[in-house]
C-alpha positions as CSV (number, residue, x, y, z in Angstrom):
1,X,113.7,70.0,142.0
2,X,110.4,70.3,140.0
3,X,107.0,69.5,140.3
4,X,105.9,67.2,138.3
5,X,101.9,66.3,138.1
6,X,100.3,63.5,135.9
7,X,97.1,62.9,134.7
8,X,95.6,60.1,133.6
9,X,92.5,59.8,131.0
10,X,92.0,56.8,129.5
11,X,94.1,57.0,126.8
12,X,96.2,60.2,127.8
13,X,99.0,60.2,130.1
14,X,99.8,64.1,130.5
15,X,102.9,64.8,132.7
16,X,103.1,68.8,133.3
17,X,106.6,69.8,135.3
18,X,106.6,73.4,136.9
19,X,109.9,75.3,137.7
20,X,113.7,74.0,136.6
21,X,113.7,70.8,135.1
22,X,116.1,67.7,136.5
23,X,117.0,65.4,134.9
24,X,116.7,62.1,137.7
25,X,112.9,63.9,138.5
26,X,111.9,63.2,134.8
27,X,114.1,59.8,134.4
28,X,111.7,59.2,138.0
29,X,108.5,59.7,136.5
30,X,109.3,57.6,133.7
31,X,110.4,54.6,135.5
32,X,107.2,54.8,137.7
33,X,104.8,55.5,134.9
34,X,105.5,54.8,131.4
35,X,104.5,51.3,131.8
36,X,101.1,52.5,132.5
37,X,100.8,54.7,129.8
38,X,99.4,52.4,126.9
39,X,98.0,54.6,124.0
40,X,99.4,58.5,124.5
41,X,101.4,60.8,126.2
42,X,102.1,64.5,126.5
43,X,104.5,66.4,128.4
44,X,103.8,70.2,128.6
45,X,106.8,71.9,129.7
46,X,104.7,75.5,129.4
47,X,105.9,76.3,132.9
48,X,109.2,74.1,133.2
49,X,112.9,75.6,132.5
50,X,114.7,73.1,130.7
51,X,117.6,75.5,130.0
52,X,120.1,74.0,132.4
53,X,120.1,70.3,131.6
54,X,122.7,69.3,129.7
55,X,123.2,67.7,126.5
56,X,123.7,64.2,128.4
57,X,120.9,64.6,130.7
58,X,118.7,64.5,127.0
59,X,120.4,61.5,126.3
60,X,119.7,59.7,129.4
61,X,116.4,60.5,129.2
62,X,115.6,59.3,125.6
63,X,117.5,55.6,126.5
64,X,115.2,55.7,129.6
65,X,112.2,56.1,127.7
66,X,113.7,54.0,124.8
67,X,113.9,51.2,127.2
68,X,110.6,51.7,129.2
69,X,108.1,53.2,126.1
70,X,105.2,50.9,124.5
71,X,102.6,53.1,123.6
72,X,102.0,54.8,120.2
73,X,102.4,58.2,120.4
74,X,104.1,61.3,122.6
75,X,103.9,64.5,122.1
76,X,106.1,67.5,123.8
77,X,105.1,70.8,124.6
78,X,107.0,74.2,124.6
79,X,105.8,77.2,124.1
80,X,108.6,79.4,124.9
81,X,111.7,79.9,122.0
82,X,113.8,77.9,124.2
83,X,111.7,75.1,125.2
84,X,110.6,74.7,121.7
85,X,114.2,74.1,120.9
86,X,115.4,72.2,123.4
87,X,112.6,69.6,123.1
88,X,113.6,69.2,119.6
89,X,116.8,68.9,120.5
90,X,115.5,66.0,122.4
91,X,113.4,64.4,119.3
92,X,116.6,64.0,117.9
93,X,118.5,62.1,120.2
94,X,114.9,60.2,120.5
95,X,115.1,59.2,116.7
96,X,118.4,58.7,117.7
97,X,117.8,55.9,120.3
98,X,115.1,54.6,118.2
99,X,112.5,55.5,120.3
100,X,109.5,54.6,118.2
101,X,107.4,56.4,116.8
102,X,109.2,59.2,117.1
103,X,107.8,62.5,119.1
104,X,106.9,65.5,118.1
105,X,106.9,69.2,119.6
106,X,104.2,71.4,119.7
107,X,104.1,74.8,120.6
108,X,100.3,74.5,122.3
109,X,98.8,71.5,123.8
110,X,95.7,72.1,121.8
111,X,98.1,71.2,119.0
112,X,99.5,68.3,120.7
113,X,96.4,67.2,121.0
114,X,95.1,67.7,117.9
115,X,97.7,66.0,116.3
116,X,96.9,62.8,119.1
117,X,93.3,62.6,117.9
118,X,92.1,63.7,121.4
């Protein structure tokens, strides 16, 4: 199980997970908040695990947000090697479910945030 704190801002939704990531805790926080979330959001996995979900357990999670997403952009953050890569593993199968626009990784939120005009 993992901790998962959001803040809201006006137009930023930031979701920041601490310890090993599961999947039905992230699908959770989607369900109860994406519909909320009308301009941005990030997720900052800087002090998450996400090395023992699964290839499925991505692909749930990108047709949950495929089917619950309306605002414009998201933005992931990993800062460690592995993170980084698995959360573009994930942009993949996003593209892949259509989710639109598609998201992009970061390696720093100050970059995420950059690249959200924030």
């Amino acid at each position: 199980m993992i901790t998962i704190t959001n803040e809201y801002n006006g137009d930023l939704f930031t979701f920041t997970p601490e310890g090993d990531c599961v999947c039905k805790d992230i699908t959770d926080v989607i369900r109860e908040n994406y519909s909320k979330a009308k301009k941005f959001v990030i997720w900052d996995f800087s002090y998450s695990n996400l090395s023992a979900m699964t290839n499925e357990e991505f692909i749930e999670i990108s047709e949950v947000v495929s089917s619950i997403a309306t605002h414009e952009k998201t933005a992931y953050v990993g800062n460690s090697q592995i993170e980084f890569g698995l959360l573009n593993m994930y942009r993949a199968y996003a593209e892949l479910a259509e989710i639109a626009p598609t998201p992009k990784v970061f390696r720093t939120k100050t970059e995420a945030e950059a690249w959200l005009g924030i």
